[in-house]
C-alpha positions as CSV (number, residue, x, y, z in Angstrom):
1,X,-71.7,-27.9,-64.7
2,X,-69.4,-25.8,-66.5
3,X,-70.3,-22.6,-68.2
4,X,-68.6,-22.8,-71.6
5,X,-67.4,-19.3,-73.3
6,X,-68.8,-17.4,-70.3
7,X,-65.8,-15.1,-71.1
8,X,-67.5,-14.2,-74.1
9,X,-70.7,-12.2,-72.5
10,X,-68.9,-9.0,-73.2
11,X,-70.1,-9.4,-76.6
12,X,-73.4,-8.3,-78.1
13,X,-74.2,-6.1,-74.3
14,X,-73.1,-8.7,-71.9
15,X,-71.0,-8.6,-69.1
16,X,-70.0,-11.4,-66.7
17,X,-68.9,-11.2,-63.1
18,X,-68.8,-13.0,-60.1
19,X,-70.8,-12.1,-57.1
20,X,-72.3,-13.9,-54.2
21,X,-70.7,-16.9,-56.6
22,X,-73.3,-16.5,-59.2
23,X,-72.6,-15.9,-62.8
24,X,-74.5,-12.5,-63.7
25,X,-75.5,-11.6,-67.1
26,X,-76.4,-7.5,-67.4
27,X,-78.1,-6.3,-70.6
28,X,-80.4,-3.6,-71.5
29,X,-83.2,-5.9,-72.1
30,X,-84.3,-8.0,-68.6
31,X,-85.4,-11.2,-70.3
32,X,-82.9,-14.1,-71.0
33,X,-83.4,-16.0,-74.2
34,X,-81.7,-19.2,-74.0
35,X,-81.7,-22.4,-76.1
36,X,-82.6,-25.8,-74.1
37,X,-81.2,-28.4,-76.0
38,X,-81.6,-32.3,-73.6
39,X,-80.4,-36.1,-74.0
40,X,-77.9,-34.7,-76.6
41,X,-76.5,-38.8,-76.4
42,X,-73.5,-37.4,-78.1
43,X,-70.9,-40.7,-79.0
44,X,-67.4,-40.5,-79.6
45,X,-68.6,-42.6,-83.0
46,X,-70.7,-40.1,-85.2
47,X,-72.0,-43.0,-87.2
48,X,-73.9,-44.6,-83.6
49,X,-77.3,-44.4,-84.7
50,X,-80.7,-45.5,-82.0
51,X,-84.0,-46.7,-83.5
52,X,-82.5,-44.4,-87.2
53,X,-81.3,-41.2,-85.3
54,X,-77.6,-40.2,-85.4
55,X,-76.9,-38.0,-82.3
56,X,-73.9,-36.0,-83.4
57,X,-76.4,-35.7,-87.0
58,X,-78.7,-34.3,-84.9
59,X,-76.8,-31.7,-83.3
60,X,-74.7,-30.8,-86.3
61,X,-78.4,-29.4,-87.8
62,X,-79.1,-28.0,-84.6
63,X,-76.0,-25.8,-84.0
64,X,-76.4,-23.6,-87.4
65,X,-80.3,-22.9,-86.4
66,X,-79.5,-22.1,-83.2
67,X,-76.6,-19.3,-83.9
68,X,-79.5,-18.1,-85.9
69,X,-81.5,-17.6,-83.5
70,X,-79.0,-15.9,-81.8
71,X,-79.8,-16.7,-78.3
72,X,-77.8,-15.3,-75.0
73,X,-76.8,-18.9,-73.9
74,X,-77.2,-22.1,-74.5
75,X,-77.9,-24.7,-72.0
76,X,-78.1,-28.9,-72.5
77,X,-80.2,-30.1,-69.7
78,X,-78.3,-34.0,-69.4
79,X,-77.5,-37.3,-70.8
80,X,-74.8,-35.2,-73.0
81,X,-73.4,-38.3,-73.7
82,X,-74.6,-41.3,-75.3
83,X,-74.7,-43.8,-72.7
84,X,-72.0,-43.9,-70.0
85,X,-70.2,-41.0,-70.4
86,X,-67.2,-41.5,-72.1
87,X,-63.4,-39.1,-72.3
88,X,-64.4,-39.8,-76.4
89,X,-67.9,-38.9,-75.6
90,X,-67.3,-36.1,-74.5
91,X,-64.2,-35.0,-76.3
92,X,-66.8,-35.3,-79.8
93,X,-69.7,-33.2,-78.0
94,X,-66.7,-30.6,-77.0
95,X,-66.0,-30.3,-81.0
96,X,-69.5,-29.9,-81.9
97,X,-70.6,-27.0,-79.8
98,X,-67.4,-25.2,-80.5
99,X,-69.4,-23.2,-82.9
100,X,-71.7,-22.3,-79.7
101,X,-69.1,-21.6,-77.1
102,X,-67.0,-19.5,-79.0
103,X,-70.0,-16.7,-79.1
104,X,-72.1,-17.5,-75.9
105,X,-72.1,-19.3,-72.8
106,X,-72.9,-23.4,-72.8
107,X,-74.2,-24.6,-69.4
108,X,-74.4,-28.6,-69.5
109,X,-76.4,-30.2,-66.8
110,X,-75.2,-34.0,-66.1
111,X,-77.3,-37.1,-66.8
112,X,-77.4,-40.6,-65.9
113,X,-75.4,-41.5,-68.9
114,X,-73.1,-39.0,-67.8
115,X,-70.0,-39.6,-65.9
116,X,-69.0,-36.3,-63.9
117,X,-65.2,-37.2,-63.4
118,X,-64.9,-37.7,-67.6
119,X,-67.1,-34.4,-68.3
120,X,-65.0,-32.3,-66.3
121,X,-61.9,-33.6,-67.1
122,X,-62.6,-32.7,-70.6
123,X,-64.9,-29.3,-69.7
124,X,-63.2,-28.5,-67.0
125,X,-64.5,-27.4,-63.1
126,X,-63.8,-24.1,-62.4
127,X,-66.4,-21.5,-63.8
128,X,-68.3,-18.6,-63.1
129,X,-71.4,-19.4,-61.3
130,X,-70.3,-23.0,-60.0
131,X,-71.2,-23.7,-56.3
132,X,-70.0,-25.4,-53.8
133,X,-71.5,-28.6,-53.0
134,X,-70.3,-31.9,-52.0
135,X,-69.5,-34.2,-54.7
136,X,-72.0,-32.3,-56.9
137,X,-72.0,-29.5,-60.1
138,X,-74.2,-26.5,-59.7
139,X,-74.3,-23.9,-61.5
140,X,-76.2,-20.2,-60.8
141,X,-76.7,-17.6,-63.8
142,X,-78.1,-14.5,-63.4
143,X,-79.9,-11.6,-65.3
144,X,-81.1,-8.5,-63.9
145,X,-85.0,-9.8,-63.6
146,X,-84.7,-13.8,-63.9
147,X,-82.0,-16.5,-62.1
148,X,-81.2,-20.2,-63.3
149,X,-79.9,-22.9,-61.2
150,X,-78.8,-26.4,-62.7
151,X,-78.9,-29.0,-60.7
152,X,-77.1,-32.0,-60.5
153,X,-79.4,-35.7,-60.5
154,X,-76.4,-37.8,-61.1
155,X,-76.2,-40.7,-59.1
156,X,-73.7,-43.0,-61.2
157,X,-73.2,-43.5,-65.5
158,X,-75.6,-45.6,-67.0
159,X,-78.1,-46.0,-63.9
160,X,-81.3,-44.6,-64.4
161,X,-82.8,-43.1,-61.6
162,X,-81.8,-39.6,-60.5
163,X,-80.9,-38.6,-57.1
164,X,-80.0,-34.7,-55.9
165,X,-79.2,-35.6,-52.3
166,X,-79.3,-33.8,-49.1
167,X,-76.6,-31.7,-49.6
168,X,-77.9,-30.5,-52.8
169,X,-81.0,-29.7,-51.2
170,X,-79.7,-28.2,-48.0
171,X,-78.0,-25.9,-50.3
172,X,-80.5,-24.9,-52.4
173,X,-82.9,-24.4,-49.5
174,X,-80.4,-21.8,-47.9
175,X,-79.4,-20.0,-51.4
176,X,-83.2,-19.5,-51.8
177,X,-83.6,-18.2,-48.2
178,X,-80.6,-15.7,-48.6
179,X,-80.2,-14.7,-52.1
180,X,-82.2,-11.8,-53.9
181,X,-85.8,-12.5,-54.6
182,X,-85.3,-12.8,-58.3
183,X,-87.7,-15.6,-60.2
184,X,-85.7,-18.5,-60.3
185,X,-85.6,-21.5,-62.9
186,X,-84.7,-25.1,-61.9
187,X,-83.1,-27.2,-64.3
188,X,-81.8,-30.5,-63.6
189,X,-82.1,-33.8,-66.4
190,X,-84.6,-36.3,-64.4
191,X,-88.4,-36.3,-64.6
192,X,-90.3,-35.1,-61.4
193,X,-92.6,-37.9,-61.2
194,X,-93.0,-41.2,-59.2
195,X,-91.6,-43.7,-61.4
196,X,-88.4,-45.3,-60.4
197,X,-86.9,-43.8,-62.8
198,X,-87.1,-40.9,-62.2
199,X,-85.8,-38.4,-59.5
200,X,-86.4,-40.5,-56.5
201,X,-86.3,-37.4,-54.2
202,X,-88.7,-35.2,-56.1
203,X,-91.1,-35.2,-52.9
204,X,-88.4,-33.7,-50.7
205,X,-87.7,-31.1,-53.5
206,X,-91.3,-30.5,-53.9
207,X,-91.0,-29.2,-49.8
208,X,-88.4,-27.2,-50.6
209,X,-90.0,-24.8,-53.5
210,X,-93.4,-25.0,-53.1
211,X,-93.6,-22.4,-50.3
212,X,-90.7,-20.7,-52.3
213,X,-92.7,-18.6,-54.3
214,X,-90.0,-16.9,-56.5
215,X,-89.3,-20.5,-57.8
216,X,-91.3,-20.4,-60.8
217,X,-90.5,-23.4,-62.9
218,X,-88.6,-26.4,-63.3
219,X,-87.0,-27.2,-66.7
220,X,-86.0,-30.9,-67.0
221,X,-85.2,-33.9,-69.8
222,X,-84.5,-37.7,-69.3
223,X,-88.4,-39.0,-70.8
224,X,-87.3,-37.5,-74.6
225,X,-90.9,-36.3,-74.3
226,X,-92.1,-32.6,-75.1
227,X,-94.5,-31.6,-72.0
228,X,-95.8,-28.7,-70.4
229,X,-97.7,-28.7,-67.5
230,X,-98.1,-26.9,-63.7
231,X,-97.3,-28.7,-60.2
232,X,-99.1,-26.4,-57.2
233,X,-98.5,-23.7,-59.1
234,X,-94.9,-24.6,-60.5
235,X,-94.6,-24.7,-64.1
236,X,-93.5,-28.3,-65.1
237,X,-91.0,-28.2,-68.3
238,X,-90.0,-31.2,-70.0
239,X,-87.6,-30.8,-72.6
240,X,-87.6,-32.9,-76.0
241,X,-84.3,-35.4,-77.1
242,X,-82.3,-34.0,-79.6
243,X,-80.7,-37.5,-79.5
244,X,-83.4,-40.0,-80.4
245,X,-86.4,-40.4,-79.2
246,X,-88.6,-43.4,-77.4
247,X,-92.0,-42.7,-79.0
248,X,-92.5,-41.9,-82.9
249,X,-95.1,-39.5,-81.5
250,X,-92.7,-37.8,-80.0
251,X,-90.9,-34.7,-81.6
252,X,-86.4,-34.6,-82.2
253,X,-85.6,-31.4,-81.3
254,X,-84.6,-28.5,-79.5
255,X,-86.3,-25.6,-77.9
256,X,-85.5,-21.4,-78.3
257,X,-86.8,-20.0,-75.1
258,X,-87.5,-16.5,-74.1
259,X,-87.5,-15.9,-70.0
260,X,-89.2,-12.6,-68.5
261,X,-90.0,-12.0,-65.0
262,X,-93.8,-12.5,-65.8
263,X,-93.5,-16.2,-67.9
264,X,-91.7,-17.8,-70.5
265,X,-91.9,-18.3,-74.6
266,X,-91.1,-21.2,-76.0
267,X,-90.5,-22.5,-79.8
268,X,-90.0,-25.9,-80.6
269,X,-87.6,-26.5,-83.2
270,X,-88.4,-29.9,-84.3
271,X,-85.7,-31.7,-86.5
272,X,-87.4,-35.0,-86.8
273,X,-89.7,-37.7,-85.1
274,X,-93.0,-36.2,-84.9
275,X,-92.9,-32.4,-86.3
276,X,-96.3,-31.6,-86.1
277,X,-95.7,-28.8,-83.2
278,X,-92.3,-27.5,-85.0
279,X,-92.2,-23.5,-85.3
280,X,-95.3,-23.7,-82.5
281,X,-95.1,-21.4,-79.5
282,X,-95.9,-22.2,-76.5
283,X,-96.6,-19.1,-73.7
284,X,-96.1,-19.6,-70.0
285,X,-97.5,-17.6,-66.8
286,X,-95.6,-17.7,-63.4
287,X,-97.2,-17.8,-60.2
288,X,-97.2,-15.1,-58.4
């Protein structure tokens, strides 16, 4: 998952090198304030519209609020495009976030109406803070007091379940083991329930950070639902659709997020659907 404009963290007290592999962010301040956009569903059409929602609308409103906001990063957490991941797809969501990438670093997660050989043909592969693992796209960013990973639930375009594999989690089980004892958000697109849609090796996952105690949260799409809630201890983050959503309960939106070492701020920013939490805050403990 490519990290868009990371050569622009010089700007506004940001630096960006490589060490260990991972992207590092250094600022005075150790909290990372990030904006987590999901299920973007970006077409190569702008006029596609689902159930009265235009996606590339969508994001068009979202991109002004946001450099308002002025966040560190932005990151998408999957489906980026609108269903399986097409070079047009991708090529439209490219143009919209140039407004983004060209003053902070982008991270986009990948989907199941992604297709990783299209993405990174048109985002490219080779960025700070991607890892090396098989036939997958992480990604690590670091501050000084807080660490991301995206993960990578792909399986294939336009099939719904999500997968990270055993690769993906031998790796992440080792990086844990052997990198700095920072707390550490998980992002990845898929729900971490039971359903079969959703990431059918969440138990196996669930072994690897539970005892891992500087894991403190998983941030995650794919149900274009807005939920909070905490998993032995873990907090549970599910991001809202910017796309469309399923439910008219639900809210359109995007999220401004404000990372410490202690818990996490978040403000809902809710562009249509159901805005009756828009501008609301919700605050976040870790475990210890």
């Amino acid at each position: 998952m490519p990290l868009l404009g990371s050569d622009l963290l010089t700007r506004r007290a940001f630096s960006l090198s490589l060490a260990g592999g991972a992207a590092l962010l250094r600022a005075e301040e150790p909290e990372m304030h990030w904006a987590l956009l999901s299920d973007t569903h970006i077409p190569e059409n702008p006029e596609d519209s689902y159930r009265g929602f235009r996606p590339v609308d969508n994001l068009r409103k979202a991109v002004p609020m946001v450099l308002e906001a002025k966040p560190q990063g932005v990151l998408i957490c999957g489906d980026a495009a609108r269903l399986k991941g097409l070079p047009g797809d991708y090529r439209m969501l490219k143009s919209l976030l140039d407004p983004l990438s060209s003053r902070m670093p982008v991270a986009i997660a990948l989907g199941n109406h992604d297709d990783r050989k299209n993405f990174l043909d048109v985002f490219g592969g080779s960025q700070p803070g991607t890892q090396k693992v098989k036939n997958r796209h992480v990604l690590v960013i670091e501050g000084p007091a807080l660490r991301f990973i995206v993960l990578d639930s792909l399986i294939m375009p336009d099939f719904t379940p999500g997968l990270l594999g055993k690769d993906q989690r031998t790796w992440l089980a080792q990086f844990l083991d052997t990198a700095a004892p920072l707390p550490t958000v998980l992002f990845m697109h898929h729900t971490p329930d039971d359903s079969d849609s959703a990431l059918l090796d969440m138990p196996r996952l669930m072994d690897i950070i539970r005892g891992r105690n500087m894991v403190k949260a998983v941030v995650f799409g794919h149900s274009h639902r807005y939920a909070h809630l905490v998993w032995d201890g873990i907090q549970m983050i599910n991001l809202p659709a910017l796309g469309y959503n399923f439910n008219d309960s639900e809210p359109v939106g995007w999220v401004d997020a404000v990372f410490s070492d202690r818990g996490a701020s978040l403000t809902l920013h809710a562009l249509g659907g159901n805005t009756e939490r828009d501008g609301k805050t919700v605050v976040l403990a870790w475990r210890s």
